[in-house]
C-alpha positions in Angstrom: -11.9 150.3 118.3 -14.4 153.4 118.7 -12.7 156.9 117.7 -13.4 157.8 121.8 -10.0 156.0 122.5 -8.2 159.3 122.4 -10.7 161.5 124.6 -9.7 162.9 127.6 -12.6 163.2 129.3 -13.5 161.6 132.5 -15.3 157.6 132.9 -17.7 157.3 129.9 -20.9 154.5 130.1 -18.9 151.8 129.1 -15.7 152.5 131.5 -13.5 153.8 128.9 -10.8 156.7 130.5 -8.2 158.5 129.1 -4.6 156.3 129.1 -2.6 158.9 128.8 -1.6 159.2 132.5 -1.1 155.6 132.7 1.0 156.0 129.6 3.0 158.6 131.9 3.0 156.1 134.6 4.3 153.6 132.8 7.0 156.0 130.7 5.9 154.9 127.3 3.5 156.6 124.6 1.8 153.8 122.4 2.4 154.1 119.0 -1.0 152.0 118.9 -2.5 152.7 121.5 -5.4 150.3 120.4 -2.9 147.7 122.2 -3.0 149.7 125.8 -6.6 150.1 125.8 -6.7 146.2 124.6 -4.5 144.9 127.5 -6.7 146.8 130.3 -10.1 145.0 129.1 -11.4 142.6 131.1 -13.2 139.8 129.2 -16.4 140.4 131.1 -16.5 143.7 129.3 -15.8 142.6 125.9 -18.5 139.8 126.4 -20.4 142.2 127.0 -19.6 144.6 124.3 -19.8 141.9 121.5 -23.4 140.7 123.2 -24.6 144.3 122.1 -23.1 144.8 118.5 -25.2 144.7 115.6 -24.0 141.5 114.1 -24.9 142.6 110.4 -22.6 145.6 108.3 -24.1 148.4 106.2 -23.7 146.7 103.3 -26.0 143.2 105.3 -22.8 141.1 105.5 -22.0 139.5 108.7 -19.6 141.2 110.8 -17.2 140.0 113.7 -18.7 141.5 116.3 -16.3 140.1 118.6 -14.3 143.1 121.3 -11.0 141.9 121.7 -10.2 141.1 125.6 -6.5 141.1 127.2 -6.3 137.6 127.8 -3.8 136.9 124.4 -1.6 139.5 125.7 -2.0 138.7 129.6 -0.3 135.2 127.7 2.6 136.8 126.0 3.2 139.2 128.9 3.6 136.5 131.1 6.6 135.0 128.9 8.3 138.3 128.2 8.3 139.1 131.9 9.7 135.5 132.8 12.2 136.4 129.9 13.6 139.4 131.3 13.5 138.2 134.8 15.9 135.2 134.3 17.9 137.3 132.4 18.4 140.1 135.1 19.1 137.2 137.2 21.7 135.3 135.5 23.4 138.7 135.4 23.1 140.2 138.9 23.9 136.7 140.4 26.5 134.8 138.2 28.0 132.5 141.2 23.8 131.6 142.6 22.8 128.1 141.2 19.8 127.1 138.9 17.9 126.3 142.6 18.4 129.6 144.0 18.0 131.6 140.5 14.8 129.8 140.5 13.2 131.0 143.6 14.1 134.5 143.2 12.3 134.5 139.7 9.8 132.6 141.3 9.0 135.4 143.9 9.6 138.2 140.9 6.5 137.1 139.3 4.3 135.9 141.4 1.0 137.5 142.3 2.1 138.5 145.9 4.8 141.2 144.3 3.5 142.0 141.1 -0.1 143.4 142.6 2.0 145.5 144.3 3.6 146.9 141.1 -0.3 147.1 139.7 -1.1 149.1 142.6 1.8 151.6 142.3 0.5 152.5 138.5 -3.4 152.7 139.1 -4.1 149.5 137.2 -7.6 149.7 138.9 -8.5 152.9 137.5 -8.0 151.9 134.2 -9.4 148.2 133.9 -12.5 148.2 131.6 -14.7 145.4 132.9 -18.3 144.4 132.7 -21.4 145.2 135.2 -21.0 142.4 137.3 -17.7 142.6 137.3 -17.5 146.1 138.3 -20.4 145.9 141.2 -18.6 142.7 142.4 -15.6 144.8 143.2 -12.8 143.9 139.9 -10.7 146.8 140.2 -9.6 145.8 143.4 -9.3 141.9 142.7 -6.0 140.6 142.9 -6.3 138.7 140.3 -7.4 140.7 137.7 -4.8 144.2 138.6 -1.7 141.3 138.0 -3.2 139.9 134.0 -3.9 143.6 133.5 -0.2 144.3 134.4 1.0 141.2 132.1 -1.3 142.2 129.5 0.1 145.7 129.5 4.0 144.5 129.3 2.8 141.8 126.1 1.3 145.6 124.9 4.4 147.1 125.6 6.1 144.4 123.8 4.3 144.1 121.0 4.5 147.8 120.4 8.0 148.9 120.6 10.0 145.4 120.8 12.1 143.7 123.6 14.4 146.6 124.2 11.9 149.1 125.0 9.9 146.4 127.5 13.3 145.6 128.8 13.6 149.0 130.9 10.4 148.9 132.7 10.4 145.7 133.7 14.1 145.7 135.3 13.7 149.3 136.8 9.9 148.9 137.9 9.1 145.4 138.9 12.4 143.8 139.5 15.3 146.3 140.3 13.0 148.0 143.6 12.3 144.2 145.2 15.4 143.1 144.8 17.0 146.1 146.3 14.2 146.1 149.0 15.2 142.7 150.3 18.7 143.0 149.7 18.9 143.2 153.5 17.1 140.1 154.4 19.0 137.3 156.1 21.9 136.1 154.5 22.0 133.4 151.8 18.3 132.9 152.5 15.7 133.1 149.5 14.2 136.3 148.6 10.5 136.0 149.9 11.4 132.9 152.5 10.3 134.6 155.5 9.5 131.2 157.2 13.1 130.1 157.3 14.4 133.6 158.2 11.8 134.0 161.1 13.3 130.3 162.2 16.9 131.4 162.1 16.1 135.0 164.1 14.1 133.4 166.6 16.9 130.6 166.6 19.4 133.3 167.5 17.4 135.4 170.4 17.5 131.9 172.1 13.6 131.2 171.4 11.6 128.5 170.8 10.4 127.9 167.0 7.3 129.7 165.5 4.3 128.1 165.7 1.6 128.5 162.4 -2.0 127.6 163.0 -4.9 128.0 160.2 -7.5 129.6 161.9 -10.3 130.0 158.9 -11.1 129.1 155.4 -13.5 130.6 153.7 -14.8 131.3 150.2 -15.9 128.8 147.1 -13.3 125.9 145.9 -11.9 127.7 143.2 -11.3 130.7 145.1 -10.7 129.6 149.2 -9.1 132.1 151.2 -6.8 130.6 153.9 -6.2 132.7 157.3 -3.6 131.6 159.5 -1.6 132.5 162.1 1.8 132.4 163.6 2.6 132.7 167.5 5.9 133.6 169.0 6.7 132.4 172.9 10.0 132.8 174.4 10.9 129.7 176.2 7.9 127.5 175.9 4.7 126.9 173.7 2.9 126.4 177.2 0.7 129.5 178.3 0.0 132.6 175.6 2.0 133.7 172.4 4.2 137.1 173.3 2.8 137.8 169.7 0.3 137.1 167.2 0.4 137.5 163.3 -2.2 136.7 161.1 -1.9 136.9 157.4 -4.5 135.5 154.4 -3.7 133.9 151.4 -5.0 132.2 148.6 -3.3 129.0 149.7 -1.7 128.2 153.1 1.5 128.1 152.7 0.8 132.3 151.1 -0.5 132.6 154.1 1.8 131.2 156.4 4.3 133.6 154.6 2.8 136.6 155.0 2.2 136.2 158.6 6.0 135.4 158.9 7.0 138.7 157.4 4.9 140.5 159.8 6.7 138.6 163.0 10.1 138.9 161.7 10.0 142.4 161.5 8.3 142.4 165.1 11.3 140.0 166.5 14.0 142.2 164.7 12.5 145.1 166.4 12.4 143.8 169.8 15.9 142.5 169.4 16.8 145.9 168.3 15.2 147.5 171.7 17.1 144.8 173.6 20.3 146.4 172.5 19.0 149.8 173.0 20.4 151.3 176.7 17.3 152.2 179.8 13.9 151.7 179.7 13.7 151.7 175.6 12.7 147.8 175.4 9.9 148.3 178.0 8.5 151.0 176.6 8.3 148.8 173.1 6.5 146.3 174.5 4.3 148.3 176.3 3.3 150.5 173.3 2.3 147.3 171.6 -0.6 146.4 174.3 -2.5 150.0 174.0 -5.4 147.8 172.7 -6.0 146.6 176.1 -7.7 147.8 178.9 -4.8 149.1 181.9 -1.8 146.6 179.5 -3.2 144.0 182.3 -3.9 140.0 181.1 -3.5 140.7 177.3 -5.0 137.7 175.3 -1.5 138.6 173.0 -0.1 142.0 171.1 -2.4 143.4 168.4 -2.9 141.2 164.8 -1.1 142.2 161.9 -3.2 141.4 158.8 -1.5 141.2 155.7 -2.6 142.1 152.5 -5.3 139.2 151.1 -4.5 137.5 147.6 -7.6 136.5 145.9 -6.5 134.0 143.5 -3.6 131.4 143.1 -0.3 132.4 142.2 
């Protein structure tokens, strides 16, 4: 790698930055930091790179003009992370079965949680990626933030061992989710918001959620699914009380997302219900400020979800 690896100064031509706050972000120094900068480069950029290297030595022997990309480490990343996961798991939940253990480490790794991790350390900043990668938007591609984030734990890894990986995987990607939907409904699967939207509505004596795909939209390798899900009381006749819509890179991500957005809209209004006075009114009121007088509303404001651009 070029001897500019260690320079602190700001973007350079070819999207190199310092590391050393993601270092900080991610609290571990590289001993080879050659493997950092290795597992935030896109192969567009090392493509890219290797296009433009002389392909001949001083000495006129051919040379491997090949830039290394993150794709080998996005690889062993991907098992360590699966590694760790199961075995927080098994510990935390001795009496769950294989089934359940399963979807929890399922939901631990998949693309919906971990770009959220990506996001929380500035993956984006940091990506080194190639020109038409970068105008077509990269550093904010799903797709791309969760390998980087796989390619830095096979970094991590491969640089100080299993023990020093270990740490940061438990206390930044899995102990925060786990704790964060430690209050979902009971004995239900972490990330099942479907089934749990089913049982609230179940309970507030409504009729079940309704999930329509509304659009579709992008190339075949890369369709982007919206759908919705509509809430009535007592009948599917007439319009929804509420509307969710959520994207997805596949319908059933979709269908997901848009459940998490109207179960925590059902648990509210069941928590105004119980609230003495006008309180529950007011709620539903304060949802209808995006129409004109709160007369003949089509249905309460959208919730869009966050779009995943690529499969999990």
């Amino acid at each position: 790698m070029r001897s500019e690896s260690r320079s602190d100064s700001a973007p350079e031509a070819e999207g190199r930055r310092d590391l050393g706050p993601l270092e900080r972000a991610l609290g571990y120094c590289f001993r080879d930091r050659e493997l950092l900068e290795t597992a935030v480069t896109h192969s567009s950029h090392a493509h890219e790179n290797s296009a433009r290297a002389e392909p001949y030595g001083p000495d006129g022997a051919i040379q491997a003009a090949r830039e290394r990309d993150n794709e080998r480490l996005e690889f062993l990343g991907d098992a360590v992370l699966g590694l760790v996961a199961s075995e927080e798991l098994v510990g935390r939940f001795p009496g769950s079965q294989e089934g359940q253990l399963s979807k929890l480490r399922a939901h631990l790794v998949s693309q919906h949680h971990l770009i959220t991790v990506a996001g929380q350390l500035q993956l984006g900043r940091y990506l080194r990626l190639g020109r038409g990668e970068e105008k077509s938007g990269g550093r904010h591609k799903a797709a791309l933030l969760v390998d980087a984030l796989e390619a830095v734990i096979g970094a991590m890894y491969l640089d100080g061992g299993l023990e020093t990986v270990r740490p940061f995987v438990r206390d930044v990607i899995l102990s925060p989710e786990l704790a964060a939907r430690a209050q979902d409904v009971q004995g239900l699967p972490i990330g099942d918001y479907k089934s749990a939207l089913q049982e609230v509505a179940h309970a507030m004596g409504r009729v079940q959620p309704s999930y329509v795909l509304v659009d579709e939209e992008g190339p075949p390798h890369r369709r982007v699914f919206t759908v919705e899900v509509r809430l009535h009381r007592n009948s599917k006749r007439g319009r929804a009380e509420y509307v969710a819509s959520a994207r997805g890179a596949t319908k059933k991500m979709a269908e997901q997302s848009a459940a998490r957005e109207a179960l925590a809209y059902l648990r509210s209004a069941r928590t105004a219900r119980l609230q003495p006075g006008p309180a529950s009114g007011s709620s539903r009121a304060g949802r209808r400020s995006d129409q004109p007088n709160g007369r003949n509303p089509r249905r309460f404001p959208v919730r869009h979800a966050s779009t995943v651009e690529a499969n999990e």
